[in-house]
C-alpha positions in Angstrom: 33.4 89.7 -3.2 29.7 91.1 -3.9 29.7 93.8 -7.0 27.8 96.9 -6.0 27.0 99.3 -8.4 26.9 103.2 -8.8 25.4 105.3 -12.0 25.9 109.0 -11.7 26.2 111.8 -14.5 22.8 110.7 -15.7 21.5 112.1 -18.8 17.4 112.7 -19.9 18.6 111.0 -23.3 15.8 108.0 -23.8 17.3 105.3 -26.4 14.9 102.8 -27.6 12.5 104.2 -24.9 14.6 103.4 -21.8 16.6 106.0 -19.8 20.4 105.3 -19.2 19.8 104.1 -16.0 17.0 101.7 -16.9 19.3 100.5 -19.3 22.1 99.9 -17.3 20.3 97.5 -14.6 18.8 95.5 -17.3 22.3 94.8 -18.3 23.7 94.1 -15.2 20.8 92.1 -14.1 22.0 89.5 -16.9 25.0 89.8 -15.7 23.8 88.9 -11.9 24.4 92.3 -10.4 21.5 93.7 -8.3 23.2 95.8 -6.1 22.8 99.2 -7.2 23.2 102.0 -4.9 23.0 106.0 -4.6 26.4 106.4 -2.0 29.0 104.6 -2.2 29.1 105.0 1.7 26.9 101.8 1.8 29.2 99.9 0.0 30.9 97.6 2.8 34.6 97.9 3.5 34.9 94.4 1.8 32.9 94.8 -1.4 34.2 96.3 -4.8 32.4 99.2 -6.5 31.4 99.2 -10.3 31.0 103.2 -11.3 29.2 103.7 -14.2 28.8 106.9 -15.7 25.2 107.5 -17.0 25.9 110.1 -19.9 27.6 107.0 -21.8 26.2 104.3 -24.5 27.8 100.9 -23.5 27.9 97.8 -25.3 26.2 95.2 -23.3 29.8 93.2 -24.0 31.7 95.9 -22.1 29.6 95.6 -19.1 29.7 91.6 -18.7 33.6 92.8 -19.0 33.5 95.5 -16.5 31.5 93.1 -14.0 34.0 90.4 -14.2 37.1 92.6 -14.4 38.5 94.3 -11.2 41.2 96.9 -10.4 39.8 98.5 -14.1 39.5 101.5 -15.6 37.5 102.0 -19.0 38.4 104.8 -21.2 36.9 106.5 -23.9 39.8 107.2 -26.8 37.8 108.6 -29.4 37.9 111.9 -28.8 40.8 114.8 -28.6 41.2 113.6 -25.0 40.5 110.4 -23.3 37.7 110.2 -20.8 37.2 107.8 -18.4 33.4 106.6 -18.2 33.4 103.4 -16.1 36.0 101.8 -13.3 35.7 98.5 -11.1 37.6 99.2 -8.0 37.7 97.9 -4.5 35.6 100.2 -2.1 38.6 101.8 -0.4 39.5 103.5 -4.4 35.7 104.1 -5.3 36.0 107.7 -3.8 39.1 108.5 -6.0 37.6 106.5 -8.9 34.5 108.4 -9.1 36.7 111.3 -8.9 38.8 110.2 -11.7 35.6 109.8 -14.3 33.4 113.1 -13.2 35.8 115.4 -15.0 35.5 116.3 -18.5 39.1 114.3 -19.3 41.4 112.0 -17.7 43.7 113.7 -15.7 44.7 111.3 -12.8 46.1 107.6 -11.9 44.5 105.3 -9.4 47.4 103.1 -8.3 47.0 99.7 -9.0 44.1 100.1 -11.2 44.7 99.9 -14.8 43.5 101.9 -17.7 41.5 99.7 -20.6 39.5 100.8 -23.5 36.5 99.0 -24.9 38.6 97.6 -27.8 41.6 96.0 -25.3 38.9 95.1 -22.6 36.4 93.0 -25.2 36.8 91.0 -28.2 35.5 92.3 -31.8 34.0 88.8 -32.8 30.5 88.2 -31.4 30.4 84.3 -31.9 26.6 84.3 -31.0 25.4 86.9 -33.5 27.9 85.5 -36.0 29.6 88.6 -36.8 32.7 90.9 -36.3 31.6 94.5 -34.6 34.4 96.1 -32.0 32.7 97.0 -29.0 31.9 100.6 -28.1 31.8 103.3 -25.1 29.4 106.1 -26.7 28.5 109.5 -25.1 24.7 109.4 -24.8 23.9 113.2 -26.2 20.2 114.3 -27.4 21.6 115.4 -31.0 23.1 111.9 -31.2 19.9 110.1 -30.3 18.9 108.5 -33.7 22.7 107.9 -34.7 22.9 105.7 -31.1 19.7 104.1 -31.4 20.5 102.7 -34.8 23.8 102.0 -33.8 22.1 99.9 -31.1 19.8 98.4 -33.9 22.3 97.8 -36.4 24.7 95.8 -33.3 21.3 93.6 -32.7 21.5 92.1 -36.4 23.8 88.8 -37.0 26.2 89.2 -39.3 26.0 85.9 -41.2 22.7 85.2 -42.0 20.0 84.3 -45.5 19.4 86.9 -47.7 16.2 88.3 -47.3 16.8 88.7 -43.1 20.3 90.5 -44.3 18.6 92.8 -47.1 15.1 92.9 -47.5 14.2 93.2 -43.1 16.5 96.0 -42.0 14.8 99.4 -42.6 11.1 98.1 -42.2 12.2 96.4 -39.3 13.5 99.1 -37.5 10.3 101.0 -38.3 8.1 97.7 -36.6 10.4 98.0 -33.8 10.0 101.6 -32.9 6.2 101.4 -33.1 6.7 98.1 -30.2 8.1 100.6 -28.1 5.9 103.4 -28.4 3.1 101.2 -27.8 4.9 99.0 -24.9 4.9 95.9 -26.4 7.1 93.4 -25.3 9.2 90.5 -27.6 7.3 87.7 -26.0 4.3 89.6 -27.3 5.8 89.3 -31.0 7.2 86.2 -30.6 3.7 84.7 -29.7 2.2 86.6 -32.7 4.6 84.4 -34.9 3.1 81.1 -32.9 -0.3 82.0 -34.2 0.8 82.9 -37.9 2.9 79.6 -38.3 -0.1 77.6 -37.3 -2.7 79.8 -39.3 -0.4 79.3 -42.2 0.5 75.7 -42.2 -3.4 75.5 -41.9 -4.0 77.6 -44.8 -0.9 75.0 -46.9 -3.5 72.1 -45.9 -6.4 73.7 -48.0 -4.2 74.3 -50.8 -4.5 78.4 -50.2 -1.2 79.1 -50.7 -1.6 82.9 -51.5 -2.8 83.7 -48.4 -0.9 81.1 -46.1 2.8 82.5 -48.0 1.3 85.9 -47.1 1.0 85.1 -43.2 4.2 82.9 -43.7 5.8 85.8 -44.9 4.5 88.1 -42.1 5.6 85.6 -39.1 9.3 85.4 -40.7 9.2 89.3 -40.8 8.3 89.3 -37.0 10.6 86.8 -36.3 13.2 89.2 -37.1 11.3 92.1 -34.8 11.1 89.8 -31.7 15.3 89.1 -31.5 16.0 93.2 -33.0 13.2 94.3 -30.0 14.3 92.1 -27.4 18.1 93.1 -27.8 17.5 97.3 -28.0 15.2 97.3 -24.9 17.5 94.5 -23.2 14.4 92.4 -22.7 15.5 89.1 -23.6 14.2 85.8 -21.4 15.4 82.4 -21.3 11.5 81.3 -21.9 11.2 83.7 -25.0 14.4 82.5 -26.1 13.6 79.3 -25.8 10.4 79.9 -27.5 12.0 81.6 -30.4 14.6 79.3 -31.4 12.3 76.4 -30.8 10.1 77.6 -33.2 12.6 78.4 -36.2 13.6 75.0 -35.7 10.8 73.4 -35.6 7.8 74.5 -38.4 9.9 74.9 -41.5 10.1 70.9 -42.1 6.1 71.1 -41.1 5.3 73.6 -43.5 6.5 71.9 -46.3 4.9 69.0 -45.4 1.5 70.6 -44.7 2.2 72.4 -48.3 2.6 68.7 -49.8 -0.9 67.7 -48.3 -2.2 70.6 -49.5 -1.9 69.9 -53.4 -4.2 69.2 -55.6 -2.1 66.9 -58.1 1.6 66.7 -57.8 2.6 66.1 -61.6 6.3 67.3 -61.7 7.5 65.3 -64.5 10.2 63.3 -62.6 10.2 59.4 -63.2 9.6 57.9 -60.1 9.3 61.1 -57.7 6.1 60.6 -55.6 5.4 63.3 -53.0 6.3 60.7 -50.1 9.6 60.5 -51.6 9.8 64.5 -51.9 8.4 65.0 -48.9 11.1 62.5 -47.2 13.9 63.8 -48.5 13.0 67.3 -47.3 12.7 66.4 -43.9 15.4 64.6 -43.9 17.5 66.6 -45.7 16.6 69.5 -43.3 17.4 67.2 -40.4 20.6 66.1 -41.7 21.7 69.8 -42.5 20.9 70.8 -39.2 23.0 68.0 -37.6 26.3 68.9 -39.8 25.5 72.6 -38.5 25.8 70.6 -34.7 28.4 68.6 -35.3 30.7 71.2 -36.5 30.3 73.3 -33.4 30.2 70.7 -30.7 33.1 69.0 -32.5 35.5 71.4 -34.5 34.6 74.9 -33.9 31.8 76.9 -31.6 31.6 79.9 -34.2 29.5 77.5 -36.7 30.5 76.2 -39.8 28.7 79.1 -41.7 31.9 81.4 -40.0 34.6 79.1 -41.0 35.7 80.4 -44.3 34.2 83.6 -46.4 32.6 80.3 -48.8 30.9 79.2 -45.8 29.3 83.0 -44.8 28.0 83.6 -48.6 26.6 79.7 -49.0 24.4 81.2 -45.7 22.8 83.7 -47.8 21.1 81.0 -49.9 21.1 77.5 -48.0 18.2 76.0 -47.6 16.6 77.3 -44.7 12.5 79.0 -44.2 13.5 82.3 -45.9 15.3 81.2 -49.1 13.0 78.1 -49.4 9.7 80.8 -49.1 11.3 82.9 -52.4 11.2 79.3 -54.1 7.6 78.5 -53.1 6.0 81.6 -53.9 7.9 81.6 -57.5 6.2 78.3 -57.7 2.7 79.3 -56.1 3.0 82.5 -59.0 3.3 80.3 -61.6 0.6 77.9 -60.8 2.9 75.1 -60.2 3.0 75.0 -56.2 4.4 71.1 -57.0 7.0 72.7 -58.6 7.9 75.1 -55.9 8.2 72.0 -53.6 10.4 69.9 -55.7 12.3 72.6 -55.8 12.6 73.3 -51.9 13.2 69.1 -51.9 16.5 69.2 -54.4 18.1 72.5 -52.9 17.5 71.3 -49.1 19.8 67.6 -50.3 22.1 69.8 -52.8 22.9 72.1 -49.4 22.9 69.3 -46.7 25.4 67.4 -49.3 27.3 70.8 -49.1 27.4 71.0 -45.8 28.9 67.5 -45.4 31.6 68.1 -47.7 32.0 71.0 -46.3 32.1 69.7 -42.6 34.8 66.4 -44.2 37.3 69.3 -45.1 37.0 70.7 -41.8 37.8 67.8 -40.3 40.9 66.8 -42.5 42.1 70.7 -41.5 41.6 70.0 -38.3 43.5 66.9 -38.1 46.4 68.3 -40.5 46.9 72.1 -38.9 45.6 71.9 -35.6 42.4 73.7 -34.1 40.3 75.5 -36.4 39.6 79.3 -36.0 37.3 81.4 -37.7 37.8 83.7 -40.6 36.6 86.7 -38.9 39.3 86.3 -36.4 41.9 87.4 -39.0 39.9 90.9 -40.1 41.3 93.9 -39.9 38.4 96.8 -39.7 40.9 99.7 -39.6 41.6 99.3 -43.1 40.4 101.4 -46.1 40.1 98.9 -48.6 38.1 95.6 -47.1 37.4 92.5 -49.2 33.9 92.1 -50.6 33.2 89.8 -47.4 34.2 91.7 -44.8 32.0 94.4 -46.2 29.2 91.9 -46.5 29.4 89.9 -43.5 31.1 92.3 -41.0 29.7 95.8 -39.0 32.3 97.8 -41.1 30.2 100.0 -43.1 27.6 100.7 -40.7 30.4 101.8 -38.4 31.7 103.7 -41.0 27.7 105.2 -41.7 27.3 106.4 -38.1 30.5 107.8 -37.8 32.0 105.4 -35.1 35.7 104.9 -34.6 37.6 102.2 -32.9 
């Protein structure tokens, strides 16, 4: 049965610089759904109808829902009175469902078509952004524009993640990303910005500049975190840029450090019987082994990644051994004159964390075999409560929810 789809109650409220309608098709064109229309007359008897109301902020997870979902009704809860804001109905209820979500409250039953809220319609635990964030029906309202649009900013950001992407990116970040939009820039534009910088810098490693290359190193992992934030609040995400993007974090880390190692001018650590091919070999394949426990564990045991397995595993993520962490050690090293140092450095934390991860991914296994499938620890939070753990403060949406005043 083809999905036809009708937005009315639009509002003038631009978030992220797209109106409620642009937004809405560029989330239903992920989904597959091109049929919008302006009458549900030219729906055909044997099509079904998704009504969308326009003055509403949806989570992109709610509308995958709402597409796959018939004989549906979605209701907002928050306030004094529930309102229902989207239904998926057959075309012979479309006429009663769009009469059922023009009024200010709920005051009507469709028969056969049951009432769901974003919460019972959509689970909290995003196993792609690694985090824990219930989903959300908002009404889009101009005083609630900057409130929204962060909440829209602060959903695009992975829960689990190193410690300069979690703390340091965030607030200048948001301010790159607002100045893409003004001046129409797309992610694949940022994205290709970071192509250049890696090479630039991994050229700049060769000479032995590492001031400037660690500056422009710096930059690119800064717009790395712009391109995914951009992409996701303007719903302009490709399979070519995403391909592009994760191709290149996996990629150019090993081949910086490399490029850093050919780069110095005497490589005097003070380590019997370390030479820089050694070094050089056991970052790479330290790196590549890490990487391969991170594969195994999600092809194998679990498909929320090892790094959401236990609260251990989401903390260990702020510091393992990937670009970001290994960038604070080489520019300690490159400040104290001792770039060498900054590498053997990068080299004994990349094995310390890969030998981790192994142990790590050996107890998985042994739980697995003992008690069954393994599930994640976010599955067992509870964000209603008014006392969290540490973690679930750390690694969950739970205080920004609480920070832009959204319930449920």
């Amino acid at each position: 049965m083809s999905v036809y789809v009708l937005i009315f109650k639009e509002t003038p409220v631009r978030l992220w610089g797209l109106s409620p309608r642009q937004r809405l098709k560029r989330m239903l064109e992920h989904t597959g759904v091109t049929n919008v229309v302006e009458d549900i007359r030219a729906v055909p008897p044997e099509g079904s109808v998704l009504l969308l109301r326009g003055d509403y902020l949806y989570d992109d997870r709610v509308i995958n829902a709402m597409v796959e979902t018939s004989n549906v009704l979605l209701m907002d809860p928050s306030g004094q009175r529930p309102v229902a804001v989207a239904a998926h109905v057959p075309s012979s209820l479309a006429l009663k469902a769009r009469e059922a979500l023009s009024g200010p409250a709920f005051t009507s039953v469709i028969p056969g078509v049951r009432s769901e809220s974003p919460q019972t319609l959509c689970p909290s635990y995003q196993r792609k952004l690694r985090k824990l964030d219930p989903p959300f029906v908002l009404p889009a309202t101009a005083q609630d524009r900057r409130t929204l649009e962060n909440r829209l900013f602060a959903g695009a950001y992975k829960g689990v993640t190193d410690l300069v992407t979690k703390w340091v990116w965030p607030h200048p970040a948001k301010w790159a990303t607002r100045l893409c939009v003004h001046y129409g820039l797309l992610p694949n534009h940022v994205t290709w910005t970071s192509v250049l910088l890696v090479m630039v810098a991994g050229v700049l490693f060769f000479f032995g500049l590492y001031g400037w290359g660690l500056l422009l190193g710096w930059l690119m992992t800064f717009l790395d975190t712009v391109d995914g934030k951009l992409a996701r609040v303007t719903v302009t995400s490709s399979r070519f840029g995403n391909v592009l993007d994760h191709g290149l974090d996996l990629i150019h880390p090993p081949l910086w450090y490399i490029v850093w190692g050919l780069g110095l001018e005497k490589f005097q650590p003070g380590i019997p019987g370390l030479s820089l091919c050694i070094l050089l070999w056991s970052i790479v394949l330290g790196y590549i082994g890490g990487r391969l426990v991170e594969g195994a564990f999600r092809w194998w045991l679990g498909n929320f990644g090892i790094f959401c397995w236990r609260p251990i595993d989401s903390y260990f993520r702020l510091i393992t051994a990937r670009r970001n962490p290994n960038l604070i050690l080489l520019s300690i090293g490159a400040v104290l004159g001792r770039p060498d140092l900054g590498l053997v450095a990068v080299a004994f934390w990349t094995v310390l964390t890969t030998l981790f991860l192994v142990m790590r991914l050996s107890q998985a296994l042994g739980t697995r075999i003992v008690s069954g499938p393994l599930d994640s620890w976010f599955s067992d939070v509870d964000l209603s409560t008014d006392n969290p753990s540490l973690s679930v403060k750390l690694f969950t949406n739970y205080t920004a929810r609480r920070s832009v005043g959204i319930h449920g």
